[in-house]
N, CA and C atoms as an extended XYZ file, in Angstrom:
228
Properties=species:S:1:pos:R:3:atomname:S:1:resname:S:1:resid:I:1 pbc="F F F"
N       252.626       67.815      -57.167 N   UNK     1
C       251.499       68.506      -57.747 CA  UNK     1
C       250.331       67.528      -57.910 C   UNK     1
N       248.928       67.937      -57.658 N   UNK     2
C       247.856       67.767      -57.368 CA  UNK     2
C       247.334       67.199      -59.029 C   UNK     2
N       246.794       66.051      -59.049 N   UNK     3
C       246.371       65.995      -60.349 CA  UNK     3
C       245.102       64.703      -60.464 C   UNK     3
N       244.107       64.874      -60.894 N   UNK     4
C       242.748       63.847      -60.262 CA  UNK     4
C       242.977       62.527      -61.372 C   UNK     4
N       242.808       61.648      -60.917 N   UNK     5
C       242.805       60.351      -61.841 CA  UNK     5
C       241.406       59.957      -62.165 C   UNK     5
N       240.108       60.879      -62.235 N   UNK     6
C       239.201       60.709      -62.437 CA  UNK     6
C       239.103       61.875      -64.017 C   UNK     6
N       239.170       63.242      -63.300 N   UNK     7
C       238.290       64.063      -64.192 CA  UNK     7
C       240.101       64.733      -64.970 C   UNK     7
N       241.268       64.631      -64.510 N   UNK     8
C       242.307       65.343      -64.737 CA  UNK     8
C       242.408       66.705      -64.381 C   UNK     8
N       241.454       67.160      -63.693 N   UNK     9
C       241.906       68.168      -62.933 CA  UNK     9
C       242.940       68.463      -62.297 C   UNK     9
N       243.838       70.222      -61.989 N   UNK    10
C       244.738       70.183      -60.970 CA  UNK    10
C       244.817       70.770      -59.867 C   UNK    10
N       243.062       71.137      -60.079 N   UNK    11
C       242.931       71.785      -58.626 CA  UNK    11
C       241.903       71.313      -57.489 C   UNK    11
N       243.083       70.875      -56.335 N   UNK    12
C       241.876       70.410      -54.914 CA  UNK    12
C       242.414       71.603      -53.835 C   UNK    12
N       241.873       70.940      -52.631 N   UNK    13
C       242.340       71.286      -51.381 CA  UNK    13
C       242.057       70.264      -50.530 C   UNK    13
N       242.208       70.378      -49.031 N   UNK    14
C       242.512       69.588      -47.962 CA  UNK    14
C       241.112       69.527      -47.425 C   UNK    14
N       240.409       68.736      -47.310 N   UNK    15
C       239.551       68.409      -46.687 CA  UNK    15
C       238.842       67.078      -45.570 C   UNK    15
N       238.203       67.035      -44.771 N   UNK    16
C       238.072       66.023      -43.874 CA  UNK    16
C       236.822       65.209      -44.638 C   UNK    16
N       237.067       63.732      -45.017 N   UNK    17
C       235.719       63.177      -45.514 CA  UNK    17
C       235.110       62.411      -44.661 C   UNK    17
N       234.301       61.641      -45.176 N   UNK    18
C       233.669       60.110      -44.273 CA  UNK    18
C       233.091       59.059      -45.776 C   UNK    18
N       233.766       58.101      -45.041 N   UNK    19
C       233.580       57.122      -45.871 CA  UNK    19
C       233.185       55.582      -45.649 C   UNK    19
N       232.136       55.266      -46.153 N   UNK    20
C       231.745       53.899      -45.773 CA  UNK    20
C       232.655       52.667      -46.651 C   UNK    20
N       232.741       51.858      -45.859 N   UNK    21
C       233.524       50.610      -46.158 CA  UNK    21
C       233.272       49.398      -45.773 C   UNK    21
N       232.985       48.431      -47.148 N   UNK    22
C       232.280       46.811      -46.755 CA  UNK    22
C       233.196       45.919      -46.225 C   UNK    22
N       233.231       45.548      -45.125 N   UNK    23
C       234.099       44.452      -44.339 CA  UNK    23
C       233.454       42.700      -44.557 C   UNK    23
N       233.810       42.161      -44.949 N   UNK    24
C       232.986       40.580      -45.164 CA  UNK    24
C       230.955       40.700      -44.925 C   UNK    24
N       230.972       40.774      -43.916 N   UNK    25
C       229.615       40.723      -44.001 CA  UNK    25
C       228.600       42.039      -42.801 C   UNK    25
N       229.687       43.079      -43.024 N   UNK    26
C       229.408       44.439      -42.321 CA  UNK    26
C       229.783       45.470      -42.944 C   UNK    26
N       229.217       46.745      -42.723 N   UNK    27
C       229.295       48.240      -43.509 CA  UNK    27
C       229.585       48.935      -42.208 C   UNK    27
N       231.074       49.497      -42.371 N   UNK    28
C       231.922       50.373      -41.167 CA  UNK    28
C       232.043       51.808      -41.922 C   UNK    28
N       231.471       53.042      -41.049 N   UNK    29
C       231.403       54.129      -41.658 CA  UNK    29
C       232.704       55.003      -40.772 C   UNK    29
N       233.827       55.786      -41.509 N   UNK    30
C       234.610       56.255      -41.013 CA  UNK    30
C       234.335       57.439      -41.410 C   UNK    30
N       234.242       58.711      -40.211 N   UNK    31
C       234.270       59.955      -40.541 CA  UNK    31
C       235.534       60.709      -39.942 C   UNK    31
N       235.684       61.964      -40.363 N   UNK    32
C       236.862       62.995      -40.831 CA  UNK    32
C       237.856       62.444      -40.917 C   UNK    32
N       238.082       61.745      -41.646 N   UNK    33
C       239.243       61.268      -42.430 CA  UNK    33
C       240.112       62.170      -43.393 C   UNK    33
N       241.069       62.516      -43.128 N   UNK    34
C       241.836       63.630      -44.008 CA  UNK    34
C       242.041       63.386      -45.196 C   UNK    34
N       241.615       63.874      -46.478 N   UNK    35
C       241.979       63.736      -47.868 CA  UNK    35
C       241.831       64.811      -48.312 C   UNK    35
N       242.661       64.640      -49.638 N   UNK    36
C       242.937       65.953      -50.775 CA  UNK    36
C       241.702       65.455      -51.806 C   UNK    36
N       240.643       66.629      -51.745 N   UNK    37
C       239.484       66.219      -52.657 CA  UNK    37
C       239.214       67.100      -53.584 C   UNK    37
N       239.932       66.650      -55.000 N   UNK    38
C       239.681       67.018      -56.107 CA  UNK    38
C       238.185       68.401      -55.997 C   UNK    38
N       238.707       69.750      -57.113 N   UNK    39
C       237.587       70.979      -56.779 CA  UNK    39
C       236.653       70.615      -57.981 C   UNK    39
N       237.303       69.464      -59.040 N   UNK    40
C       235.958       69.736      -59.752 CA  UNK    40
C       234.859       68.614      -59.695 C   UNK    40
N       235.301       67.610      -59.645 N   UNK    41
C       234.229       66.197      -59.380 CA  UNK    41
C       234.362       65.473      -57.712 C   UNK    41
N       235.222       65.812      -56.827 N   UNK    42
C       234.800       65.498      -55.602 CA  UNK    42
C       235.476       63.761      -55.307 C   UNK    42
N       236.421       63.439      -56.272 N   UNK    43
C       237.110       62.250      -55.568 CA  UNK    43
C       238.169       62.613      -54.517 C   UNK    43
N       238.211       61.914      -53.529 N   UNK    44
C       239.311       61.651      -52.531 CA  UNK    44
C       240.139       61.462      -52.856 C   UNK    44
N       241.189       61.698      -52.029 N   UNK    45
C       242.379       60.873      -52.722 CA  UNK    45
C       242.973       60.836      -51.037 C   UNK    45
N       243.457       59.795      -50.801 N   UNK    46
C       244.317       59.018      -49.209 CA  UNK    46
C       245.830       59.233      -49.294 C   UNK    46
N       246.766       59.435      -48.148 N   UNK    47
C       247.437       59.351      -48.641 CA  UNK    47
C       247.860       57.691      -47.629 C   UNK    47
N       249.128       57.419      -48.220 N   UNK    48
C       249.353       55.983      -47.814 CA  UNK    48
C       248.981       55.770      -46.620 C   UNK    48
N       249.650       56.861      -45.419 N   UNK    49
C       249.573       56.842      -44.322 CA  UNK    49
C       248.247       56.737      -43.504 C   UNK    49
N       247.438       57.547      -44.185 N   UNK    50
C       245.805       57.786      -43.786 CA  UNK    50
C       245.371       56.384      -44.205 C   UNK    50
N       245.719       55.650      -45.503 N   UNK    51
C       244.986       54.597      -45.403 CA  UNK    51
C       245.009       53.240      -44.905 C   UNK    51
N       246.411       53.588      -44.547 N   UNK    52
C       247.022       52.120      -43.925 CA  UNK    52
C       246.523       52.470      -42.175 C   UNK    52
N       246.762       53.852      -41.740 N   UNK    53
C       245.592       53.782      -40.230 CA  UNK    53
C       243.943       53.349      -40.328 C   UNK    53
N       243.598       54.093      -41.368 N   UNK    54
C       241.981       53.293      -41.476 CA  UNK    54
C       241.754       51.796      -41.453 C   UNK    54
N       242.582       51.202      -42.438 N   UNK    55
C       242.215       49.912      -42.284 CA  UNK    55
C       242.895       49.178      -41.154 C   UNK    55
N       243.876       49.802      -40.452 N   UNK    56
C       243.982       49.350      -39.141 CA  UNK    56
C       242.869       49.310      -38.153 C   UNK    56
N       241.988       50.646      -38.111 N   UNK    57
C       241.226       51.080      -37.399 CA  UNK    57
C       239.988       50.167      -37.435 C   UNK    57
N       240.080       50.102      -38.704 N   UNK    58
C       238.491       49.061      -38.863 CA  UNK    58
C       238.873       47.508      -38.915 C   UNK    58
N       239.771       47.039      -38.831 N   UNK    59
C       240.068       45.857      -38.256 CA  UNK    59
C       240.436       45.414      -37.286 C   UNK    59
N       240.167       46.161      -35.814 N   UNK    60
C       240.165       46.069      -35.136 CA  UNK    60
C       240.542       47.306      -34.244 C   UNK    60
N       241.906       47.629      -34.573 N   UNK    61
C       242.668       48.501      -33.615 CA  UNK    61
C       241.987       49.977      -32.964 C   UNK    61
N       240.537       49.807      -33.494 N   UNK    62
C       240.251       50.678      -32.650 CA  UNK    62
C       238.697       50.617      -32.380 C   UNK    62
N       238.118       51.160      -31.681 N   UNK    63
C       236.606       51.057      -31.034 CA  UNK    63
C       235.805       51.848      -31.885 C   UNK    63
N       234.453       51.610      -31.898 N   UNK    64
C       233.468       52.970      -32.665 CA  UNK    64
C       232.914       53.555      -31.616 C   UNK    64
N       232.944       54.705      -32.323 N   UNK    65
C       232.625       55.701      -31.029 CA  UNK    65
C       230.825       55.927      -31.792 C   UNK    65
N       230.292       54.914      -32.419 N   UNK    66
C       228.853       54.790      -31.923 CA  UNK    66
C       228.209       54.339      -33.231 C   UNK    66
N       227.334       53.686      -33.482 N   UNK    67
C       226.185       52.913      -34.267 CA  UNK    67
C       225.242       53.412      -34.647 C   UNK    67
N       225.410       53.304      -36.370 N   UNK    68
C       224.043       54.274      -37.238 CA  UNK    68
C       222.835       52.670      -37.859 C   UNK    68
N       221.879       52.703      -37.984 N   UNK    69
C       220.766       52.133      -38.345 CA  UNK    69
C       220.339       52.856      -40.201 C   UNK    69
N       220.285       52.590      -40.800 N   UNK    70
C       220.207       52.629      -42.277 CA  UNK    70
C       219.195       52.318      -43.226 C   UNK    70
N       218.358       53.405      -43.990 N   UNK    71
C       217.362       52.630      -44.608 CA  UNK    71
C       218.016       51.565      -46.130 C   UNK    71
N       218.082       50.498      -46.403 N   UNK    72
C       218.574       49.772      -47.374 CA  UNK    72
C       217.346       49.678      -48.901 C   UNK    72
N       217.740       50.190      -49.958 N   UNK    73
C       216.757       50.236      -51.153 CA  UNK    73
C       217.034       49.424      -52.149 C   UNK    73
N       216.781       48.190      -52.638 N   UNK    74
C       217.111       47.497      -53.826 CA  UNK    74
C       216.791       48.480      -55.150 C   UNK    74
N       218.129       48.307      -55.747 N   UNK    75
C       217.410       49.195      -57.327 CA  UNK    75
C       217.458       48.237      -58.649 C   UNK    75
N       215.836       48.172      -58.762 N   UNK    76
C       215.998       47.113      -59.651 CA  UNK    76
C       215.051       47.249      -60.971 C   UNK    76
């Protein structure tokens, strides 16, 4: 059973996300990534399997299938 470690909610469903992730001195954006995302505040949740392929994926084991350019905003 489904239960959020953010808001304690117990209701999600299955959804595909995208998620950016800081590698040493690069920002790797992974999209439709399968997670169960909480219905009332919108956290993800991975399951082992999904996350142990991502960080395979972005450390090498796999190619990007293409390159985004980004406006960057200091908030200060």
């Amino acid at each position: 059973m489904f239960k959020c470690h953010v808001c304690g909610s117990l209701e999600s469903q299955q959804e595909r996300v995208s998620e950016m992730y800081e590698l040493e001195d690069k920002r790797v954006l992974v999209e439709g990534i399968p997670a169960t995302v909480c219905q009332r505040c919108g956290e993800a949740i991975f399951s082992r399997e999904t996350t142990e392929r991502v960080r395979r994926m972005v450390h090498g084991e796999a190619k990007p299938t293409g390159t985004l350019t980004v406006e960057v905003f200091a908030f200060s």
